[in-house]
Every structure is written in structure tokens, then in C-alpha cells.
N, C-alpha and C positions, 0 to 999 in steps of 0.2 A: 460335605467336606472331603478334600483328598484324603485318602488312605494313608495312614501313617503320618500324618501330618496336624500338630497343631494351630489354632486359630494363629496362637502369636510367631510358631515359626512360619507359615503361611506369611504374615502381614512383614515378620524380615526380610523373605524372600523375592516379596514384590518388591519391597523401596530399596531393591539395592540395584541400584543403576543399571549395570553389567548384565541383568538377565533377559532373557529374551523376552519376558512378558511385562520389563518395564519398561524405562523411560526409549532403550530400544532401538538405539543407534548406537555403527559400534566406533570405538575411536582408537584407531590404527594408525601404527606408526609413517608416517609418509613415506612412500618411493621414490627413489630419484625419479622416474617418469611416467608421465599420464600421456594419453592421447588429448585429452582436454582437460586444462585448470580454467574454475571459476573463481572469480576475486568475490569474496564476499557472502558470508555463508547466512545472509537475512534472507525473507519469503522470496524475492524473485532467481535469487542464485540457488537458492534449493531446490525452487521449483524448476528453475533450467537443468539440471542437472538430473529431475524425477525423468521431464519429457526426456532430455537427452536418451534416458535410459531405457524406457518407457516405450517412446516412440519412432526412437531409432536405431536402436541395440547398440548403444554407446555406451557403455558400464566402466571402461577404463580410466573415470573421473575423478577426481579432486574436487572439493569444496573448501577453500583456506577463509578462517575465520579469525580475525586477528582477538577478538574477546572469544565468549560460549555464544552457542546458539539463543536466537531470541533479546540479546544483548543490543541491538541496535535497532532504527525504525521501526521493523517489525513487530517490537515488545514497546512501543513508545507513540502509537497513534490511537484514534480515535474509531477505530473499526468497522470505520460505514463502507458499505459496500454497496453501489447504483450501477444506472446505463444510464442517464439522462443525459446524455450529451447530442450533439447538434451538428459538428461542420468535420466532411470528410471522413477520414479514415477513423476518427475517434467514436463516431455513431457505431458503428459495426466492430471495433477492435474491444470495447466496451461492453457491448450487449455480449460479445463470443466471453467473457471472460465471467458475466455471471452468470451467462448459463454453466458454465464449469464450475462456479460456487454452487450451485444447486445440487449437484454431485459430488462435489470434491470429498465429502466424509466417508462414501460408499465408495469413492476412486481411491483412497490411499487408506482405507480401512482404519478411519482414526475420527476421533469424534470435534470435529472442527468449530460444532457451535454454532451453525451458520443459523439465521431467522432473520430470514423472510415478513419484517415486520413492515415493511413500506416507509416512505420520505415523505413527508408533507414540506414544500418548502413553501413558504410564505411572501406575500406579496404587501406591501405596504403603500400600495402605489398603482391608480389606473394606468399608466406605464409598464410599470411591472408585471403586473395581470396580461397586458398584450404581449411582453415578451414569452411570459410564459406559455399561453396559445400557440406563439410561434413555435418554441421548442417542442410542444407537445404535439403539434402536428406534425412537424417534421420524422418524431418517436417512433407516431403511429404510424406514418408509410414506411417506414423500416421493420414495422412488425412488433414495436417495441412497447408495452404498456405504460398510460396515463392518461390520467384524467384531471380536467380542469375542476374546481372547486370553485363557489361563491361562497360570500363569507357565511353565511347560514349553514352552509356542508362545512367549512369548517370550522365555525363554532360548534358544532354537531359534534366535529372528529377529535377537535382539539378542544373543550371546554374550559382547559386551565392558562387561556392565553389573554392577554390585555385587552379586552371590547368594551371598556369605557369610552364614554365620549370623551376623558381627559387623554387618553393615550398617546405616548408619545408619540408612537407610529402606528395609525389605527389599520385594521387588518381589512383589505380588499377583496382576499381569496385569495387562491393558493394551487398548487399542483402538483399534481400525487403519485407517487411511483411504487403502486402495492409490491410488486418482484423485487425493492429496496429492502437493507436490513442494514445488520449486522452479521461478523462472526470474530470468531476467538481467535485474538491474534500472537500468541503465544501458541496454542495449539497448533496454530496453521505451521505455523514453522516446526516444531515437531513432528506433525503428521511430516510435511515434506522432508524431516531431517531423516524420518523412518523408514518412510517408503524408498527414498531415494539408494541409503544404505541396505535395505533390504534387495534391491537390485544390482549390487555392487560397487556402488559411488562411494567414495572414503570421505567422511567427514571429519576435517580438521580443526579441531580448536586449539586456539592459543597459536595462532599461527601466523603472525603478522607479514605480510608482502612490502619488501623496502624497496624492489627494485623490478625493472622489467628488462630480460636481458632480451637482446637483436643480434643478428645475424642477417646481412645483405638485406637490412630492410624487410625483414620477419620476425615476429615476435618465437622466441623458443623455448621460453621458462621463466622462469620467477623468481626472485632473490626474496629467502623469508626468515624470519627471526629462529627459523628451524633448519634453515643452511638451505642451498639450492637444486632448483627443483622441475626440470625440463617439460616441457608441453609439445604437442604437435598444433592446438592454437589454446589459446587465453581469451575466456570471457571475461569483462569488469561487471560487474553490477553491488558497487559499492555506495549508492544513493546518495549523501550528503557531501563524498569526499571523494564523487568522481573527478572533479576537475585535478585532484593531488595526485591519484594514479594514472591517469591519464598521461599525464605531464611528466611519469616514469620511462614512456616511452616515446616524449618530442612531442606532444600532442597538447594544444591550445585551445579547449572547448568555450564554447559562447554560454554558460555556466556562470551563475554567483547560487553560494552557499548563505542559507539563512534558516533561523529556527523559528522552530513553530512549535506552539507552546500549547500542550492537553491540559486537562484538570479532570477532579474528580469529588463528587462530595461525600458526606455521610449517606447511610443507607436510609430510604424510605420506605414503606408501601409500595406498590405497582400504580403508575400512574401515568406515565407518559408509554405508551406503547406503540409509539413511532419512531424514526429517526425523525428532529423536528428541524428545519432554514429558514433563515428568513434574508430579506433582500434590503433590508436595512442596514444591515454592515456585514460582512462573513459573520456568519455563527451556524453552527448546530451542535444537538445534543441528540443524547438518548439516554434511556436510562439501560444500566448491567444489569444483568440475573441476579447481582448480590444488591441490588437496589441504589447502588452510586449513580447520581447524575454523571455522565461522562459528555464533554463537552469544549469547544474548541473555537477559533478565531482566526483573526490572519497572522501572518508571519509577524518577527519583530520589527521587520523594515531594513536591517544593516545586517552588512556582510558577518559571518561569523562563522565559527568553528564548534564553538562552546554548545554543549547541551544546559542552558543555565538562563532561562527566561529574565525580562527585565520588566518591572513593575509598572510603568506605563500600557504595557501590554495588557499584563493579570487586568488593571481597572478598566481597560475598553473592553476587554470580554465581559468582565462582573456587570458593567453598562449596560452591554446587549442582553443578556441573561434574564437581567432584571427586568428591564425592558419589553419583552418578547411574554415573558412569565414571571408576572411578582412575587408568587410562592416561592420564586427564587431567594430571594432576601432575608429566608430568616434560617436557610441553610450553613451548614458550616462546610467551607471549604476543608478536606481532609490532607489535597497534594496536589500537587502538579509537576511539570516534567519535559523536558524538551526533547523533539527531534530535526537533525539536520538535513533541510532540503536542499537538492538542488533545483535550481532554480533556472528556467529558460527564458528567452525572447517573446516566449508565444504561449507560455505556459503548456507547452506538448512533450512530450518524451522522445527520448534517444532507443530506436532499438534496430542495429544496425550495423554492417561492417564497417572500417575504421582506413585510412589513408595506410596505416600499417600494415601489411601481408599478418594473416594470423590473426587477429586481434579482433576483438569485438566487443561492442560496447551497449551498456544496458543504465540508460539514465535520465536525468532530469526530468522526472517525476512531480517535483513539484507538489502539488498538494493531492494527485492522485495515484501514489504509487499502491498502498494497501488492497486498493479495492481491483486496482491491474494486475496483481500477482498471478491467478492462474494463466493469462492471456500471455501476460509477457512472459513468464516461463516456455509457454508451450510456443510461440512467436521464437524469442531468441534460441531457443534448443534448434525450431526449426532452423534457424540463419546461420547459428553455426554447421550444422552436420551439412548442410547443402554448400553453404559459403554462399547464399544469396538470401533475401530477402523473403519473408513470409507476404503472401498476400495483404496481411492485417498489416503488416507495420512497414511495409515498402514507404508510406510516407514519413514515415521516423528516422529518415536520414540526418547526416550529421550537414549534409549542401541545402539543406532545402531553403537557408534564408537567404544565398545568393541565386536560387533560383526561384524566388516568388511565391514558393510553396507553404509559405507558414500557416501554421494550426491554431488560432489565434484562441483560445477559450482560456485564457488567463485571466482566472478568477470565476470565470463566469460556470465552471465546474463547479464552484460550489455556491452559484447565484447572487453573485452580488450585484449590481446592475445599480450605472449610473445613467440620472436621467437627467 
């Protein structure tokens, strides 16, 4: 024990915000001026704002957060982190970002949770089985790990899954992405809220951005519910309501907003120790360290703003759940909870400069923004400080669909496949 110090004045002294060995960011009154404002103070604007600092000795930052930290997306997903993907730029901008998960607790010195438990996604379908061959060779000349499974390997892996003759969707095999996990999505955004403020980026809460002010066709600051607030440029990365700020500065993104609905059950035993997909409809799950099934679906289908799921949804996932794993059925659902996507043409992301002088845009994520957070931070940090495009996400322009370029894995990110 410190000298001079009680257990319980000890246990004051940590939970009180403000100190340096707590929660550990500090929260400063805003300046009239930054060299760079990030809109948006969830995992990928924090994270731009760590690299900014980081890896380009850009420290005269802003992060404006219109709630607290961890308040949106970032505290409101499903925490799976992969590389399984397949066409173009997403194969390598993907794999770059979990190798930075594999790190990231020892990079910002904050215990982020990350495990490395692996993805089985499931195949209900000799269809399916072959698509998945294809993705997994495609993986493996990029360097990327997976392995195909028969259903014997994964009754093996998976023994608590429906291999009855009556099943609704009986299981073919599967394919495996051991380097898959999780990590703690809440933490993640605090590590980045720490580190970043530990390098001198000023993290704003409670700081809502109404407006984007111009000059000759250059973005130069920010109108916020905390008065105004000048830039030399302005990042967005505000996920489900980028097409609203956007559209603060004359800008009409190929964007609809929709919610995507998590849940969570009572605690069990250890028993799933994978992330687990299957190709029956979206779903996956895993289970938490506090033993809740955590687990998840496709969108609601209609444009929205509301973080507020609608019960049509809840019973297609309960369907799949059951379906995939009937032990499912005698759990109790404890909660569930929405996050707002944006949502693209191609199901690929925005990370790029913008028709505006200044301005830069970090979006349409779609159903994989959590598990992109360190790529796209260290990507968009790169795109601003240069004002040109990072190797990884030059094809994450905002023209690519009047030039032919689209990134079509819409949906198929989290393996849905129709045959």
C-alpha cells in the first residue's frame, strides 16, 4: 500500500475522474482554434485524431462530441473483429487493421479486451461451402488465415449446433478465421480517448456541431452548441448521421441511415468460445466474459434516425438463434439496443477527401465500422495531414460509383449468400 495512504482514501482517489490514474482524459475548455476539428468523438474520430497525433505530430486537435464518450456506435455493437473479406481494397485495408487489434492494448497502453477467439461462419448449403472455398483462397494468397471445415470438424468445434436430421438448416461445413475475435468496445474508445489526450488532442463533450461554416469554398470551422470554433480542416466521422452533417456544408452523399439492432442474454457457463455466422440469414454471436450471449442480425430495413428497434426484427433474429442453436430457446433475453448505420450502394466505406476544400469525410460503414476502427483512424489521419489518400483507402472515394469502381460486399461481410 502507498505510504500514508488508506485502502478507502486510495479507492476515492481512483474513481474520481479528474486524476491522472483514472478514467484519464482531460476535458478542456475549447479554443477558438484548432489546426484540425474531428466531428465525432466515437472509435474512428478518436482514433484519427490518436494517429493524427501519433503519426504525424499533429496534436493541435479537437474531438467535438455532441453526447460523452462511448455514447454512440462504439458502446452500441456487437464487437467482432475479422479480415475475411474478398474484393479489392477491403482484403488488405481489413487484414492492416487487425493486425493493429493485435497490438492496439500495448499501443495506447490501455487494456482493450481484445481475444483472438476465431469466427466459424457456417455454411447451410453445398453453395455455400463453395463460396466459402472461394473467399478462403482468395484470404490465403493475401497472407490472410483460414481454413475450410467439413461438417465433422465442425461438429467437432461447434458441438452445440442443430445436426439433426430435422434441422431446419442442416450444417455443410463452415470456415474459420482463428486471427477472428473480439474486443471491448467501450474500452476501445477510452484507450483512444486517453492516449489521444495524452498527446495533446482536446476532447470535447457535450459539444454538439450545428453548422459548418465556408469561406471561398473551404471548410474553416464549426458552429457548436458551445459557440464557434475555427479549423485549418474538419474531419466528419459521425457514422449514422453522416449524410446530416454533410449536408452542413452543401454536400449530398449516396448514404441512407438504418438501425441495427444487438441484444444480449442472461449469463451462462463458457460454452461458445467462438465468434459463431452462419449463411442462413445474417446472424452471429459470441458469447462476453460476463457470460451474456451477445448477438445480432440484419438491419431494420427502413430509413431511420431512432436508436429504437422494431419487433419484427427482435423475432427474425430470435428465429436464426434458435435455429443455428436450440439451447438458445430456453434463455432469457436480458436487453437489446440500437445503432445507427450508414449505409452505402456497395456496402463499402467513405474514407476520403470531399468536393469541399478542407473537409474530409469518414463513413458508410455500414455493418463494419467496429471492427475498421484502427485502419480507418490511422487511414483518415493519414488523408488529412497529407490531403491525399492513404494507399488502403484510395478506393474509398466518394466518385467511385460514377466511375465503376464499387466495392460490392454488401452483406456478404457478414456472409449471407444467396443461392
Amino acid at each position: 500500500m502507498a505510504k500514508g495512504y488508506s485502502v478507502f482514501s486510495l479507492l476515492r482517489h481512483a474513481l474520481k475522474p479528474d486524476t491522472p490514474w483514472g478514467l484519464a482524459w482531460e476535458k478542456p475548455t475549447p479554443k477558438s482554434s484548432y489546426d484540425v476539428i474531428i466531428i465525432g468523438g466515437g472509435g474512428h474520430g478518436l482514433a484519427t485524431a490518436y494517429y493524427l497525433a501519433k503519426n504525424h505530430g499533429i496534436t493541435n486537435v479537437a474531438v467535438l462530441e455532441k453526447g460523452y464518450i462511448g455514447s454512440g456506435n462504439v458502446g452500441r455493437n456487437t464487437t467482432i473483429i475479422r479480415s475475411n473479406y474478398m474484393l479489392g481494397t477491403n482484403t488488405p485495408f481489413f487484414e492492416f487493421s487487425l493486425k493493429l487489434w493485435e497490438g492496439l492494448s500495448h499501443d495506447l497502453n490501455y487494456n482493450c479486451m481484445v481475444s483472438h477467439r476465431g469466427q466459424v461462419v457456417v455454411a447451410v448449403s453445398p453453395g455455400q461451402l463453395d463460396s466459402m472455398a472461394r473467399r478462403g483462397n482468395i484470404m490465403r494468397l493475401h497472407g490472410i488465415d483460414a481454413e475450410l471445415l467439413d461438417r465433422g470438424e465442425v461438429q467437432k468445434l461447434l458441438p452445440y449446433l442443430d445436426y439433426s436430421k430435422d434441422a431446419r438448416f442442416p450444417v455443410w461445413g463452415a470456415i474459420h478465421q482463428p486471427r477472428a475475435g473480439t474486443a471491448r468496445h467501450d474500452a476501445v474508445a477510452w484507450g483512444y480517448a486517453r492516449a489521444a489526450s495524452q498527446l495533446g488532442v482536446h476532447i470535447i463533450e457535450d459539444c454538439e456541431v450545428t453548422g459548418i461554416h465556408m469561406e471561398q469554398g473551404r471548410a474553416v470551422g464549426v458552429e457548436t452548441t458551445r459557440g464557434r470554433i475555427n479549423a485549418g480542416k474538419v474531419g466528419i466521422a459521425v457514422a449514422g448521421h453522416t449524410s446530416q452533417v454533410a449536408a452542413m456544408a452543401g454536400l449530398k452523399l449516396p448514404v441512407e441511415s438504418h438501425i441495427l439492432q444487438a441484444f444480449v442474454t442472461e449469463a451462462v457457463k463458457p460454452m461458445v468460445h467462438h465468434v459463431v455466422s452462419w449463411g442462413a440469414e445474417l446472424f452471429y454471436l459470441s458469447q462476453s466474459d460476463k457470460g451474456g450471449m451477445v448477438f445480432g442480425g440484419h438491419i431494420d430495413g427502413f430509413n431511420t434516425f431512432t436508436q429504437r428497434g422494431q419487433l419484427f426484427k427482435i423475432q427474425d433474429v430470435m428465429q436464426c438463434a434458435v435455429s443455428l442453436m436450440p439451447f438458445m430457446s430456453r434463455m432469457r433475453l436480458l436487453r437489446h439496443w440500437g445503432g445507427i448505420q450508414d449505409m452505402t450502394p456497395d456496402g463499402s466505406p467513405f474514407i476520403c477527401r470531399t468536393p469541399v476544400r478542407d473537409l474530409y469525410l469518414n463513413g458508410g460503414w455500414c455493418y463494419q465500422g467496429f471492427k475498421a476502427t484502427p485502419a480507418s483512424g490511422w487511414t483518415f489521419a493519414h488523408t488529412i495531414a497529407h490531403d491525399s489518400e492513404h494507399e488502403l483507402n484510395r478506393d474509398y472515394s466518394l466518385d467511385r460509383f460514377e466511375k465503376g469502381g464499387e466495392l460490392d460486399e454488401h452483406g456478404t461481410g457478414n456472409w449471407t449468400y444467396k443461392q
